[in-house]
C-alpha positions in Angstrom: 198.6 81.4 117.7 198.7 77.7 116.1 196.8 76.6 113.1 193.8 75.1 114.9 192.4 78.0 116.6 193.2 79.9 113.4 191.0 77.5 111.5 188.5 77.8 114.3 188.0 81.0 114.5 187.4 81.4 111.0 184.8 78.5 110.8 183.0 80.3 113.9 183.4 83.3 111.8 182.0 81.9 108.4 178.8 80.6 110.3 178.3 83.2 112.2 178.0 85.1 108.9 175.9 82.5 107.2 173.4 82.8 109.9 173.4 86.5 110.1 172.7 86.3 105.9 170.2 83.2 106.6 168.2 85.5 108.9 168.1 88.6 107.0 166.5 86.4 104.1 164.3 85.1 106.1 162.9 88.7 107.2 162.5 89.6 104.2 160.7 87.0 103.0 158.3 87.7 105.9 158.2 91.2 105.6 156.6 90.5 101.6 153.1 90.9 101.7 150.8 88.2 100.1 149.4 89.0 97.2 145.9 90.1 97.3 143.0 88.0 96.8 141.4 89.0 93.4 137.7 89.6 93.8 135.4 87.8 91.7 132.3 89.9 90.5 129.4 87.8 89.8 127.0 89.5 86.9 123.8 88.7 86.5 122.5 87.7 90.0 119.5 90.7 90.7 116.5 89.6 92.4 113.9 91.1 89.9 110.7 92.4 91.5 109.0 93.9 87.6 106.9 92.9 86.2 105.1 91.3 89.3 103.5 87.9 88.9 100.5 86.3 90.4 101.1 83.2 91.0 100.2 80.7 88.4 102.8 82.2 85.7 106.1 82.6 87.0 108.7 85.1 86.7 111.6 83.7 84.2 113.7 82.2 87.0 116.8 82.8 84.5 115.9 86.1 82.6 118.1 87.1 79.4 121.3 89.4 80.6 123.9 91.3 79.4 126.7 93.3 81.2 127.0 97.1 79.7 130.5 97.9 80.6 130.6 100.9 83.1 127.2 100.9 83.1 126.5 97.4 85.0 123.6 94.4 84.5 121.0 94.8 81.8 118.4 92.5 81.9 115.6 91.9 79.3 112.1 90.3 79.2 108.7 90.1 77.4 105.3 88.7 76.6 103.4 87.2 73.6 100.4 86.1 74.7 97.1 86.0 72.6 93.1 85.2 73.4 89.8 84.6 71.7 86.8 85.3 73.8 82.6 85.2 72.9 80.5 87.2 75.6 76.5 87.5 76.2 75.1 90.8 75.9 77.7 93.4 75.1 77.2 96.9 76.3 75.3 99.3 73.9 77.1 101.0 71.0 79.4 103.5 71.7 79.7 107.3 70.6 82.2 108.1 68.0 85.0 108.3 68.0 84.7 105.4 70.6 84.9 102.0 69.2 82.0 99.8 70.3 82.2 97.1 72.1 81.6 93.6 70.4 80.0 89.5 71.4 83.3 87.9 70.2 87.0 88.9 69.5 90.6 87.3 68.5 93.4 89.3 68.9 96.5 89.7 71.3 96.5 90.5 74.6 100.5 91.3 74.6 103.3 92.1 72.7 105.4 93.9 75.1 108.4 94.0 76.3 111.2 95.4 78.9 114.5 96.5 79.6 116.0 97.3 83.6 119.2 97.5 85.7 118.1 96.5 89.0 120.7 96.8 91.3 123.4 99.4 91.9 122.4 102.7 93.3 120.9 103.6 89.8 118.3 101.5 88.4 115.2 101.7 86.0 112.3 100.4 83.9 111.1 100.3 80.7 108.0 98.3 79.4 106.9 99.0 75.9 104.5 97.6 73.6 100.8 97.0 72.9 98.2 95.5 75.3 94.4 94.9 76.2 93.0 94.9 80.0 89.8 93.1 79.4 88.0 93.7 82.9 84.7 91.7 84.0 81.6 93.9 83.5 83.1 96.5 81.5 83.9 97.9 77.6 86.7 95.8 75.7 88.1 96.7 73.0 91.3 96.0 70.9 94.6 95.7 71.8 95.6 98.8 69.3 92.1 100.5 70.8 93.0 100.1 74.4 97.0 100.8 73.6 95.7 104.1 72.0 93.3 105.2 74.4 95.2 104.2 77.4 98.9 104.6 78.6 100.4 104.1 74.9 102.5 101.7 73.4 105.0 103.1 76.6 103.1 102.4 79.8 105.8 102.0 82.1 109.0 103.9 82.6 110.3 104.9 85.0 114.1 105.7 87.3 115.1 104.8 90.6 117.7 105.6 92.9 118.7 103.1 95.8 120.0 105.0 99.1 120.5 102.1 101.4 119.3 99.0 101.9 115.9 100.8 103.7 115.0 104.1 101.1 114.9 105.0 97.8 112.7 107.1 95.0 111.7 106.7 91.9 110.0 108.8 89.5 108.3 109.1 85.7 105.3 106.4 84.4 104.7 103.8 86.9 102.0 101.2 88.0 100.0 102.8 90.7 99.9 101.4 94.4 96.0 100.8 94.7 94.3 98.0 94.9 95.4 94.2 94.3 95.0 92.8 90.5 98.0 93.7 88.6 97.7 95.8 84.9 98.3 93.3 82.5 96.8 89.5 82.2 100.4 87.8 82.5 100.9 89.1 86.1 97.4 88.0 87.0 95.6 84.8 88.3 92.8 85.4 85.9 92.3 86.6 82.0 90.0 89.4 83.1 90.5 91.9 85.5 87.5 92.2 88.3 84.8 94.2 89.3 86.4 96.3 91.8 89.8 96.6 89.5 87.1 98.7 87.1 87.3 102.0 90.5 91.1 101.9 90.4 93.7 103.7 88.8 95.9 101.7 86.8 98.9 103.5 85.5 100.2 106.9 86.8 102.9 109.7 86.4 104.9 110.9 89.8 107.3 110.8 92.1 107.3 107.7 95.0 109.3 107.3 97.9 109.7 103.7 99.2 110.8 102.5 102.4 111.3 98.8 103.7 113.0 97.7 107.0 111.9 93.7 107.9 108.4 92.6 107.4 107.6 96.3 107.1 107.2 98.1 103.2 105.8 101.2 103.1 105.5 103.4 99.7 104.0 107.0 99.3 103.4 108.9 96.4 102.4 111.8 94.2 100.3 111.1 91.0 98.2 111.9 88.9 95.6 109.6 89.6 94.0 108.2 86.2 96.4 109.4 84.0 95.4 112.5 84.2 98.3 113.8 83.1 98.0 116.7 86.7 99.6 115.8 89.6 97.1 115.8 92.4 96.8 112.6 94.1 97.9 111.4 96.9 98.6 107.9 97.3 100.2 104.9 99.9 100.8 101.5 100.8 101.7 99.9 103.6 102.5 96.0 103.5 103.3 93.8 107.1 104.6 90.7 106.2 104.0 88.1 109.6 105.7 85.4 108.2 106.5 83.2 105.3 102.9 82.1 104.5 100.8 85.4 106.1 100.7 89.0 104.6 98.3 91.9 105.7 98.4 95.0 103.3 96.6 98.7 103.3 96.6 101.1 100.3 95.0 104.0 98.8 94.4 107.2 98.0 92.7 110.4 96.9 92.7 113.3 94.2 93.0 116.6 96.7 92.2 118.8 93.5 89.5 118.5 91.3 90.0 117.6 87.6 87.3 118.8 84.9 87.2 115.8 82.1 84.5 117.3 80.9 86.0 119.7 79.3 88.3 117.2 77.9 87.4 115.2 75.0 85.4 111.3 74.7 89.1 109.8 74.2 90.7 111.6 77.2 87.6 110.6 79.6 88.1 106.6 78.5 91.4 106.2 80.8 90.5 109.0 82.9 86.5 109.2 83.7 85.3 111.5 85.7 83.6 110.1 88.7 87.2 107.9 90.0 89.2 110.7 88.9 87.8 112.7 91.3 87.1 109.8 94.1 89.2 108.7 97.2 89.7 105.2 98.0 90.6 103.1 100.7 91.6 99.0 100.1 92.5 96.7 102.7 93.9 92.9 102.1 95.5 89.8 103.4 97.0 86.7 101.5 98.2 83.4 102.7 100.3 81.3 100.4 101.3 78.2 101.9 102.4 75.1 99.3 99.9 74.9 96.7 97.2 77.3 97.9 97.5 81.2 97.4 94.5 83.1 98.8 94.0 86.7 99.3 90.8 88.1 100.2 90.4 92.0 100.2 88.0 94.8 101.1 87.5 98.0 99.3 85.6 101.2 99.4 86.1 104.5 97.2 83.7 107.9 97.9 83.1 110.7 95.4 82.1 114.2 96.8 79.4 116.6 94.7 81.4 119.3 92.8 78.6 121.2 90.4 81.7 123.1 88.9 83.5 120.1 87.4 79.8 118.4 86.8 79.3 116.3 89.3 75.6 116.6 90.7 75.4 114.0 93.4 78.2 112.2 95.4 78.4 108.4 95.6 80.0 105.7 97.2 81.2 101.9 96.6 81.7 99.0 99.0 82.3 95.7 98.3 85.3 92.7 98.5 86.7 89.9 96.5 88.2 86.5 97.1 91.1 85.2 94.5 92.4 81.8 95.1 94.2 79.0 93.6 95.5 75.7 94.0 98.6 74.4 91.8 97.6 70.4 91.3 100.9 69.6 89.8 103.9 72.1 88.2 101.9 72.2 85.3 98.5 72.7 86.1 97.1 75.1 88.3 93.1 76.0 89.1 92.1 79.9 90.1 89.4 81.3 90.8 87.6 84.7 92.0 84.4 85.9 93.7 83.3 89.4 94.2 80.7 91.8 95.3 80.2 95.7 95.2 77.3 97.8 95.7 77.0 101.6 95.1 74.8 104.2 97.3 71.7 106.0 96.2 68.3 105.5 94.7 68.1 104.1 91.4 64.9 106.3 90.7 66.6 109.4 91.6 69.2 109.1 89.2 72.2 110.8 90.3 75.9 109.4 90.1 76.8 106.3 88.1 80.2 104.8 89.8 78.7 101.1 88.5 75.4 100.4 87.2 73.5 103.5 88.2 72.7 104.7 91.0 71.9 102.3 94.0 73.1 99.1 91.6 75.1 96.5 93.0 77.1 92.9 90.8 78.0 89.7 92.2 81.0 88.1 89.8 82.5 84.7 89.8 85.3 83.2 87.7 86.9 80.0 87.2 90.4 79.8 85.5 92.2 76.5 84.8 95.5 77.1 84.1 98.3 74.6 81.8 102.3 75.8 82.2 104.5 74.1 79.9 108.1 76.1 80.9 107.8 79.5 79.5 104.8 78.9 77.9 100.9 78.6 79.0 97.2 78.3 77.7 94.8 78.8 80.1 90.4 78.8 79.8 88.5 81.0 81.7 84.3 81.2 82.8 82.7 84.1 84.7 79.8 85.5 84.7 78.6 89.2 86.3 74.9 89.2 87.6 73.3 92.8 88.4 70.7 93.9 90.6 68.8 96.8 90.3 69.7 98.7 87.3 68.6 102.1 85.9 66.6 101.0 82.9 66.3 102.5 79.7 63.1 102.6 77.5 63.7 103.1 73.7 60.2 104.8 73.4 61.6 107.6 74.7 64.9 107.1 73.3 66.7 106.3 76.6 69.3 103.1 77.5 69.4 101.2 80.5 72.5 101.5 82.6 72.6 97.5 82.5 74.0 95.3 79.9 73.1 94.3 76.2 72.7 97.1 73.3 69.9 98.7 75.1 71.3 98.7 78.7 68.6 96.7 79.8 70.0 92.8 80.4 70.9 92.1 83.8 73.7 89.4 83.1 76.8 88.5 81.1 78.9 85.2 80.5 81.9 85.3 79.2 84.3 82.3 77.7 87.8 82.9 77.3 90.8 81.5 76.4 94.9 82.8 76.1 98.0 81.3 75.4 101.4 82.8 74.9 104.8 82.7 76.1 106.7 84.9 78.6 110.2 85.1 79.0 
């Protein structure tokens, strides 16, 4: 064999194994997975549904939060908020140990605030810290009174676990699913809670089981009604949202025992009274919010059957509904306003029930509520006034009150000026 196809063979040779190594690199470059993308967990980016808000004060849209580690996203909130207020005929004294209630007042209407993990399959809510409800046509007293005598400086607290995206349950001190006013002035479009707020329960202990699938909520639950502190109500709502601008809502409920607060004592009876304790009641409402205008009418009715055992003589009823409405003029300057009217059945010289103003009373209500935002902060005036018709009236000759206003029960109207400021954040 001569030198040239010596040399040729070996070249053939030498490429033939250059190729065969170039190849097997190349497979096993292929055959190395890519490293995995590294997944970047954003904290801090819940959808926070508590405390609600009415419209005119917003929800901090960038809440204080902190990342407990194995534990997830804490987030953290409060109120300051304060008000002075001068009313026309206040109600008649009241009985000790109750506090009485007074013309004029300065004092705070929050200083609460609130912890809450809301998302993960675990979550919960805590609200602490002192409060007053001032409500139109009824008692006020101080925030430390009301604090004491209602849910305590812990109103709210409650857990939750998340099944899916369509059920859950939560259980321990929540707000209750009746009516349409929120608890606390913050979360509201006025200072003062209404006239038909005053037949609701507020805050309640129990167990709720929530479901949501599209424009359909629905929550049911086991309470106990007043704070009662005995769970025996039953109580629902069911919300249909049509679109963007258009919401229909039903909720209510009803105590299927009977609760004796008369044998309880005068402090006991103040967050849980006897007649609504023991009532049912059905509430019905629609709102439309649509660029500056938020309007939400609603209709409500609550029945109390006779029970001589737990002292109740006669049964009663109440109808009546309420418009609240406002209209944002700018980002910083908002106008609200609500007008209600509720009657009760039976004959006012029959005596019987009270669930208002006596028996067979009725009270038309109107308030106006300008309203200044300034980022987290506000100040806002308020006007109303509460007429009533046909009162049970009192005659000191014979040592009785009227069921009216005014320290002898007797006074058919009340104005009240108001104004609060604070901060919320």
């Amino acid at each position: 064999m001569d030198s040239p196809t010596v040399a040729m063979r070996f070249t053939l040779s030498s490429l033939t194994v250059a190729l065969l190594s170039s190849g097997s690199a190349l497979a096993a470059d292929l055959a190395a997975p890519a490293p995995a993308p590294v997944a970047v967990v954003e904290h801090c980016k819940a959808t926070l549904s508590l405390p609600a808000y009415g419209g005119v004060i917003k929800p901090n849209p960038n809440p204080s939060c902190f990342t407990l580690g194995g534990f997830g996203d804490i987030y953290v909130g409060g109120a300051i908020t304060g008000y002075a207020y001068t009313q026309t005929n206040p109600f008649p004294f009241s009985a000790a140990p109750l506090p009485s209630d007074r013309a004029a007042r300065v004092d705070f209407t929050n200083i609460q605030g609130w912890i809450q993990k809301a998302d993960g399959p675990f979550q919960f809510y805590v609200q602490a810290g002192a409060y007053a409800i001032p409500a139109l046509g009824f008692l006020n007293y101080s925030a430390l009174d009301q604090t004491d005598l209602l849910f305590t400086p812990l109103p709210v607290a409650f857990g939750k676990y998340v099944f899916n995206d369509n059920w859950s349950i939560q259980g321990g001190r929540m707000p209750t699913l009746i009516g349409t006013e929120a608890p606390f002035t913050f979360q509201n479009l006025n200072i003062s809670r209404g006239l038909l707020f005053n037949q609701e329960n507020i805050i309640n202990h129990g167990v709720q089981v929530n479901y949501s699938d599209g424009p359909w909520s629905a929550s049911v639950a086991g309470t106990d009604g007043f704070f009662s502190g005995n769970i025996s109500w039953l109580t629902g709502a069911v919300t249909y949202k049509l679109d963007d601008n258009n919401t229909f809502g039903i909720n209510g409920g009803v105590n299927l025992d009977r609760t004796d607060v008369l044998s309880r004592s005068l402090r006991y009876s103040y967050a849980t009274p006897l007649f609504q304790q023991n009532s049912g009641i059905l509430s019905i409402n629609y709102t439309y919010s649509n660029g500056p205008w938020t309007i939400t009418p609603y209709f409500q009715y609550t029945n109390v059957a006779r029970d001589f055992k737990i002292g109740i003589a006669e049964g009663a009823s109440t109808y009546g509904g309420a418009v609240l409405a406002s209209y944002a003029f700018t980002d910083n300057f908002a106008l609200a306003g609500r007008v209600e009217y509720i009657a009760q059945t039976g004959d006012r010289f029959a005596g019987g029930t009270s669930l208002l103003y006596g028996a067979g009373s009725s009270a038309l209500s109107f308030t106006v509520t300008p309203t200044f935002t300034f980022d987290r902060y506000f100040v806002r005036g308020e006007y109303s006034r509460v007429q009533l018709y046909d009162i049970t009236r009192g005659d000191l000759v014979f040592g009785t009150l009227g069921t009216g206003f005014g320290r002898t029960g007797n006074r058919t109207s009340q104005d009240r000026y108001m104004i609060e400021g604070g901060i919320t954040f």
